[in-house]
C-alpha positions in Angstrom: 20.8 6.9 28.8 17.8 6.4 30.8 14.7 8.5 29.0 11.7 9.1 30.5 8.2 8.6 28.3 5.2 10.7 29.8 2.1 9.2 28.2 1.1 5.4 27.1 -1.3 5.9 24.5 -0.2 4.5 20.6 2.6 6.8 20.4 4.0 6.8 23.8 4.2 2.5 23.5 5.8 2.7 19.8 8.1 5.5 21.2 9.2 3.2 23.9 9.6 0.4 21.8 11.9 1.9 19.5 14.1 3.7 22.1 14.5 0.2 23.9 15.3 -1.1 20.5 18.3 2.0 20.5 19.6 0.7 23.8 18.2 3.0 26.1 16.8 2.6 29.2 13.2 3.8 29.2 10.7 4.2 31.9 7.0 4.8 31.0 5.1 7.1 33.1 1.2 7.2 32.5 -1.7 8.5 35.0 -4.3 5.7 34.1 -4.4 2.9 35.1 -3.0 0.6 31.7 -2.1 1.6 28.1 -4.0 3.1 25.6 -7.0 3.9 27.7 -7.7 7.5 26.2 -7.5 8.6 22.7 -6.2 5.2 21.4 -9.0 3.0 23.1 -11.6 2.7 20.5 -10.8 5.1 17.4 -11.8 3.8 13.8 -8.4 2.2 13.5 -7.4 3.5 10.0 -3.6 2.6 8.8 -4.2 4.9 5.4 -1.6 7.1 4.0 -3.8 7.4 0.9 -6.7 8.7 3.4 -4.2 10.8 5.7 -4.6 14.3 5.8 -4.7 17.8 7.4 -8.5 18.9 8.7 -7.1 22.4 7.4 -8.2 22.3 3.5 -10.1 24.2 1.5 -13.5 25.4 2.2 -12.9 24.0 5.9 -13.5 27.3 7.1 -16.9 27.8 5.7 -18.0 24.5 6.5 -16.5 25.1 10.3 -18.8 28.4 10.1 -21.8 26.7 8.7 -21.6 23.7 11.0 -22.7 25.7 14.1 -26.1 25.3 13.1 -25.6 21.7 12.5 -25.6 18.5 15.0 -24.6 16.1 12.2 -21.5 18.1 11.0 -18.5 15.9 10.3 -16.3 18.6 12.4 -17.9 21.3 14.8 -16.2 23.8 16.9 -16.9 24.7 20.3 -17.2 28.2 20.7 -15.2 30.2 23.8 -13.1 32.9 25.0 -10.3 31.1 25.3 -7.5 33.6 23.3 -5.2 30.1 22.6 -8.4 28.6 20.7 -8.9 31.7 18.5 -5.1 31.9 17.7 -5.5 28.5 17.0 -8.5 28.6 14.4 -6.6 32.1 12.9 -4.1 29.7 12.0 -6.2 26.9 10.6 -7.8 29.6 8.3 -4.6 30.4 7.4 -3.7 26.7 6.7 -6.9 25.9 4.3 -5.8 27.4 0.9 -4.5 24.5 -1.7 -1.1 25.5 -1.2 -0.9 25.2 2.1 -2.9 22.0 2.4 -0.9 20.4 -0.7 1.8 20.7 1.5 0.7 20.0 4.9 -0.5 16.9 2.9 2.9 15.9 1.8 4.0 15.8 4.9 1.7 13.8 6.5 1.6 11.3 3.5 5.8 10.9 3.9 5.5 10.5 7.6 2.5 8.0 7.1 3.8 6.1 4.4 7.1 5.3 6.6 4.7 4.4 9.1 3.3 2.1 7.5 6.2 0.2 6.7 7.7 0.4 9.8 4.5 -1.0 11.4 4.3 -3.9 8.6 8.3 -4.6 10.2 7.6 -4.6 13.6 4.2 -7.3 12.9 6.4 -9.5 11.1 9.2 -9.6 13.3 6.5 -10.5 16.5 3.7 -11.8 15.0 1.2 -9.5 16.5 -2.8 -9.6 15.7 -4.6 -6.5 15.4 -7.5 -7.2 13.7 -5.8 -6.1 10.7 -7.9 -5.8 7.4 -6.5 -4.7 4.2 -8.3 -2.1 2.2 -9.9 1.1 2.1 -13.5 2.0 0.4 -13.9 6.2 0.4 -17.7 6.5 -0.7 -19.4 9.6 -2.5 -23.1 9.8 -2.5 -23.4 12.5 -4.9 -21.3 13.8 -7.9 -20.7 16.9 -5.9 -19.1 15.0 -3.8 -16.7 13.4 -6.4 -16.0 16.5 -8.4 -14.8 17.7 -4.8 -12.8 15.1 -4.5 -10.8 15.8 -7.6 -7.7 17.5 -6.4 -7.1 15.3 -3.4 -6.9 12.4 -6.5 -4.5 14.2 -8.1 -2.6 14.7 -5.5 -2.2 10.9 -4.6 -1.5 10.3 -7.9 1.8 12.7 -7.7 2.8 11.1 -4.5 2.3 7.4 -6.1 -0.5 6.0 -3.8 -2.1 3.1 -5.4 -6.0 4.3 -5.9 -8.7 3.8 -8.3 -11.7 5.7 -9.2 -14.9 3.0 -9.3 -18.0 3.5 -10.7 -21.1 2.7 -8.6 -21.4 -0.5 -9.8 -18.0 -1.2 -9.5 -17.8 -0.3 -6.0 -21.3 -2.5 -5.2 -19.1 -5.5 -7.1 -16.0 -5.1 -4.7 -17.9 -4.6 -1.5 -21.4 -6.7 -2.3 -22.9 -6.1 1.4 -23.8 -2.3 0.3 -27.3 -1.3 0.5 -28.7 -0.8 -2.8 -30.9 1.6 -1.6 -28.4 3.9 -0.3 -27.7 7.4 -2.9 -23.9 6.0 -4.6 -22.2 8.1 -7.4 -18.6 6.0 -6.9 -15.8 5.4 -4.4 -12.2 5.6 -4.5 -10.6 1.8 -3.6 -7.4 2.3 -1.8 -6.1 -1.7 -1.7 -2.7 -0.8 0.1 -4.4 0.8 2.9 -5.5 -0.9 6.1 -7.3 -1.1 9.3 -6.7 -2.6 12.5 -7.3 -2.4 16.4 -5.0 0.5 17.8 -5.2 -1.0 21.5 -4.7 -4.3 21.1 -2.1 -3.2 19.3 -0.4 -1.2 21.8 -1.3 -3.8 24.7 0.4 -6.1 22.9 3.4 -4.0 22.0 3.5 -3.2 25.9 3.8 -6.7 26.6 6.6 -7.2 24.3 8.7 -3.9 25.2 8.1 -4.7 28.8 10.0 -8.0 28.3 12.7 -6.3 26.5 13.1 -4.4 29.7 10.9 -1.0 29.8 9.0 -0.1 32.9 5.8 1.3 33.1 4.7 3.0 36.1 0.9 3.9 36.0 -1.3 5.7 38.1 1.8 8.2 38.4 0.6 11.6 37.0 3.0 14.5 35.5 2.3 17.9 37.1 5.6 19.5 35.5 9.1 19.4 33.8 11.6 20.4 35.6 14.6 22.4 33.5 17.8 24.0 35.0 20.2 26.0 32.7 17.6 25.5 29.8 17.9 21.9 30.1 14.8 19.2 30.8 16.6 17.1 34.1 13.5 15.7 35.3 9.7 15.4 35.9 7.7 16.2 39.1 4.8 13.6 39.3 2.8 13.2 42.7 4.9 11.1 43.7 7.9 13.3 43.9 10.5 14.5 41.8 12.5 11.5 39.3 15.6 12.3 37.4 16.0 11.4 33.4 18.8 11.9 31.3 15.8 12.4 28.6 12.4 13.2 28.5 9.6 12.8 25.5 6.8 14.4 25.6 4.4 11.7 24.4 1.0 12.8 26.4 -1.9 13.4 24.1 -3.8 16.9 24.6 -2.7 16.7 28.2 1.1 17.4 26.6 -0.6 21.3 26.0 -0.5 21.7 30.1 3.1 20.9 30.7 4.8 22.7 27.3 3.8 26.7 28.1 6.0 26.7 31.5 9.1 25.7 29.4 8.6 28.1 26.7 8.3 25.0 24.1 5.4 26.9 21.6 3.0 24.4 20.2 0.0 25.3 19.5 -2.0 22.3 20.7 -6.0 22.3 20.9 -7.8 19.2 22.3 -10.7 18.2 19.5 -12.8 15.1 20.6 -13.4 12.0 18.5 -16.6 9.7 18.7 -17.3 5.9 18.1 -19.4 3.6 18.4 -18.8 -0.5 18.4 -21.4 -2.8 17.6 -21.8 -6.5 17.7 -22.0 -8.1 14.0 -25.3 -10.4 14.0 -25.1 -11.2 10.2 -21.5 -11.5 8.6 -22.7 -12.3 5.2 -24.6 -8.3 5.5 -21.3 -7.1 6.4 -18.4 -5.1 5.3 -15.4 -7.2 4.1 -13.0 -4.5 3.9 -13.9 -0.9 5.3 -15.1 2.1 4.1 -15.4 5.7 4.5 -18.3 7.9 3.7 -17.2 10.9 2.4 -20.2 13.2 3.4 -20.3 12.7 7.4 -16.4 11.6 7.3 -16.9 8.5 9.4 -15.2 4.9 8.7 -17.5 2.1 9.2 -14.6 -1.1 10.1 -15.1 -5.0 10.6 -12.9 -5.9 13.8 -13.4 -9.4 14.3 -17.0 -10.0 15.2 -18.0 -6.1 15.8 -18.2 -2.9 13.6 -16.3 0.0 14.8 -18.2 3.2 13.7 -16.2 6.1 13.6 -15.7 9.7 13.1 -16.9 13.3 13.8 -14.7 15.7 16.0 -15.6 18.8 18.1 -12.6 21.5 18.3 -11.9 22.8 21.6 -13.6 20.4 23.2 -12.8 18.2 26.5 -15.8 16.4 27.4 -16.2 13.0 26.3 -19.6 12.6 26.7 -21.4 11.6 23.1 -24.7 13.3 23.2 -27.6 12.0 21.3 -26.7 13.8 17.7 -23.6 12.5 17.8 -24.8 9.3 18.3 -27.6 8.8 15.7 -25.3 10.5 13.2 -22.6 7.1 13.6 -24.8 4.8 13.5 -27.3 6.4 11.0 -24.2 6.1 9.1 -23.2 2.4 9.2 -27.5 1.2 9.0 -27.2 3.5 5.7 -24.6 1.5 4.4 -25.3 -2.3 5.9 -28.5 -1.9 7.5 -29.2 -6.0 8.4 -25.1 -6.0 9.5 -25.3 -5.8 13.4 -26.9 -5.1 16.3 -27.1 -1.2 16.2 -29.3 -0.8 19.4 -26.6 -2.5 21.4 -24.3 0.3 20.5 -21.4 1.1 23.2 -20.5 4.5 22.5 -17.2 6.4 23.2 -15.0 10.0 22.8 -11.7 10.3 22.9 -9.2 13.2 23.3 -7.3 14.1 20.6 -4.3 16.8 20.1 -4.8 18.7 17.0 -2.5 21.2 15.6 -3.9 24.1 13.3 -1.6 22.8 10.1 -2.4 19.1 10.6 1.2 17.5 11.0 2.4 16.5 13.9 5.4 17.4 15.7 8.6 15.0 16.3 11.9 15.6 18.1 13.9 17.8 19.7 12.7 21.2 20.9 14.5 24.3 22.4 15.0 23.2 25.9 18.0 20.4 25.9 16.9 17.1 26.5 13.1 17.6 26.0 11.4 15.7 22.2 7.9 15.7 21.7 6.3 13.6 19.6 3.0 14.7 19.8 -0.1 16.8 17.5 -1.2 13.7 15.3 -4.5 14.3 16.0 -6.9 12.2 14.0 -4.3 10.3 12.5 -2.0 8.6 15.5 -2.6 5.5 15.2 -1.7 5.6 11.0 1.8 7.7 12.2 2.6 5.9 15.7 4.7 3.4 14.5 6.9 5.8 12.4 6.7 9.0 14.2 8.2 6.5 17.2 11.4 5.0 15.1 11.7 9.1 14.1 11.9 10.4 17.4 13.8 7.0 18.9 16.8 8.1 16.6 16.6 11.7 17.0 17.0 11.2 21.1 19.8 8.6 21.0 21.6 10.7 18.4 21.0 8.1 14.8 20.4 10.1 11.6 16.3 9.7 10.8 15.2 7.9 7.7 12.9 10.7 6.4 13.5 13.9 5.7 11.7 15.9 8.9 11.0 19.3 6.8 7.8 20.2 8.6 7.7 17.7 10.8 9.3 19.5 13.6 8.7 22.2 16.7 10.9 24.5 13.8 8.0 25.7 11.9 5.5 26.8 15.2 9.2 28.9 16.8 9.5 30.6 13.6 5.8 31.6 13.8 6.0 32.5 17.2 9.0 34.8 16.9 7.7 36.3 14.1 4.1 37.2 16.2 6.9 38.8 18.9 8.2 41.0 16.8 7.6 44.8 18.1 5.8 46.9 15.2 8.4 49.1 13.0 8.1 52.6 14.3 7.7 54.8 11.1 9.2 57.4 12.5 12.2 55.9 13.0 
């Protein structure tokens, strides 16, 4: 079976890996120039089940609403009159009660969790760096924040996660390099959580599925999928038109362009991501394992000798420049934390891409046309479900039973919502 992989970001590089792994034969086909270039390139590089979660919770709404008159907002939206954005947010409203988000939440947390593990397997059996560092810090600078918190605890203590509520003091004890001047009411420690770099991760992985025999071909952009008797045969890239016996759909926000014109119905908006990396000038002054401020939602992570500052997201938004709010909001963040840590005017800043579904949980496998799978929609949180979401989708295409349960998971839920929308009104009368 030779499959076709359209995108090398995190999740198009796992996915190849695990479908060479199956026995098939897999050809990579990516427009830039090497892997992970986009979306992957410099995100936070947070491996946290425990942290994982839809952006669709409660009171998200309001504070979408509310953050149109703010620059610092954690999440904005970019307001147009594009009718696929508003069906979009209708549905993130619709997402945001506790029910739903428990849920959603589950989900995520199952398909992270396996991750994980699977990622853990794949280090030890190649021995690859990735500037890992283990542990999580979430910080709350106000008991507001913390009461908020509360059902989000509870929840991780149903699904097992290993967390602990600290005390101020208790946090300033586990991470000493903490400004004491910064506001502190306590943290949540998450120990079996991680960081690490996402792309030299997935250069690395390139390197060792490419010697295990998959081909990438970039510079080779996808304008379409080609179907014939509802079945995916091929893909028509500038070059020309290449046959596959299999095709996943692994492309990022760029996937939303090719899916309407085969009637697969995901309801994909691109939401940019900002960070910025700094060199570390004083390593005593900085972080030893990573943390998260609650408040602004941005990760502040040690990656060998630089801090990766990261966080805040626009909705409906393509352009990756980071504008001057964005900017001072990142690094405002990490001098509040370790103010004497690096060299904060020496910031390189970034924005990435992302492909964020209303509900929050991605979607893996097969779809309606025969021989298309996505795996695709992780939004915020590829690089913590790549390496899972990959094995999934690997053994959903070359016909293995997966080793979690995919309720939710799939295309399913988004073609029952669809034909329900197509449904013609009930004529009283009748």
């Amino acid at each position: 079976m030779h499959v076709a992989v359209l995108g090398a970001g995190i999740i198009g590089v796992t996915t190849a890996y695990c479908l060479r792994r199956r026995g098939a034969e897999v050809t990579v086909l990516e427009r830039n120039s090497g892997v992970a270039q986009e979306a992957s390139f410099a995100n936070g590089g947070v491996v946290a089940p425990g942290y994982t979660g839809p952006w669709a919770a409660p009171g998200a709404p309001t504070a979408l609403l509310a953050a149109l008159f703010r620059t610092d907002a954690a999440l904005r939206l970019r307001l147009s009159t594009d009718r696929a954005l508003w069906r979009w947010l209708r549905r993130f409203v619709a997402e945001s009660t506790l029910d739903r988000y428990r849920i959603n939440r589950q989900r995520m947390f199952r398909l992270a969790a396996y991750s994980r593990e699977q990622l853990h397997s794949l280090h030890a059996r190649h021995a690859i760096d990735y500037e890992q560092q283990p542990g999580l810090l979430q910080l709350f600078r106000s008991d507001r924040e913390l009461a908020r918190q509360e059902p989000v605890r509870a929840l991780l203590k149903e699904f097992g996660v290993n967390a602990r509520l600290l005390t101020a003091a208790e946090c300033r004890a586990l991470e000493c390099a903490l400004n004491e001047q910064t506001p502190l009411a306590g943290g949540l420690h998450l120990p079996d959580d991680e960081t690490g770099n996402c792309a030299y991760f997935a250069r690395r992985l390139k390197e060792v599925s490419e010697s295990d025999g998959v081909r990438y071909e970039f510079g080779c952009t996808v304008r379409a999928i080609e179907t014939a008797g509802g079945r995916a045969t091929g893909v028509l890239t500038a070059q020309g038109l290449r046959r596959f016996d299999a095709i996943v759909l692994a492309a990022g926000a760029d996937s939303a362009a090719l899916l309407p014109a085969v009637g697969v119905p995901v309801p994909l908006q691109p939401a940019v991501g900002y960070s910025a990396t700094v060199p570390i000038t004083r390593h005593d002054l900085a972080p030893l394992m990573s943390i998260l401020d609650d408040r602004f939602k941005v990760a502040v992570t040690r990656m060998g000798k630089r801090l990766r500052i990261a966080g805040l997201a626009r909705i409906g938004e393509r352009r990756t420049a980071v504008g001057h709010a964005t900017a001072r909001t990142l690094l405002g963040v990490a001098r509040d934390w370790y103010p004497g840590a690096a060299a904060y005017s020496q910031a390189q800043l970034w924005a990435g891409v992302r492909p964020m579904l209303p509900d929050g949980p991605p979607v893996l496998g097969r779809t309606p046309v025969g021989g298309l799978f996505v795996n695709l929609g992780h939004g915020s949180s590829g690089w913590a479900m790549a390496c899972g979401s990959a094995q999934v989708v690997a053994d959903v295409v070359t016909g293995h039973a997966p080793e979690i349960d995919l309720d939710g998971l799939t295309v399913d839920r988004f073609a029952a919502h669809a034909a329900v929308r197509a449904q013609p009104a009930l004529n009283p009368q009748s």
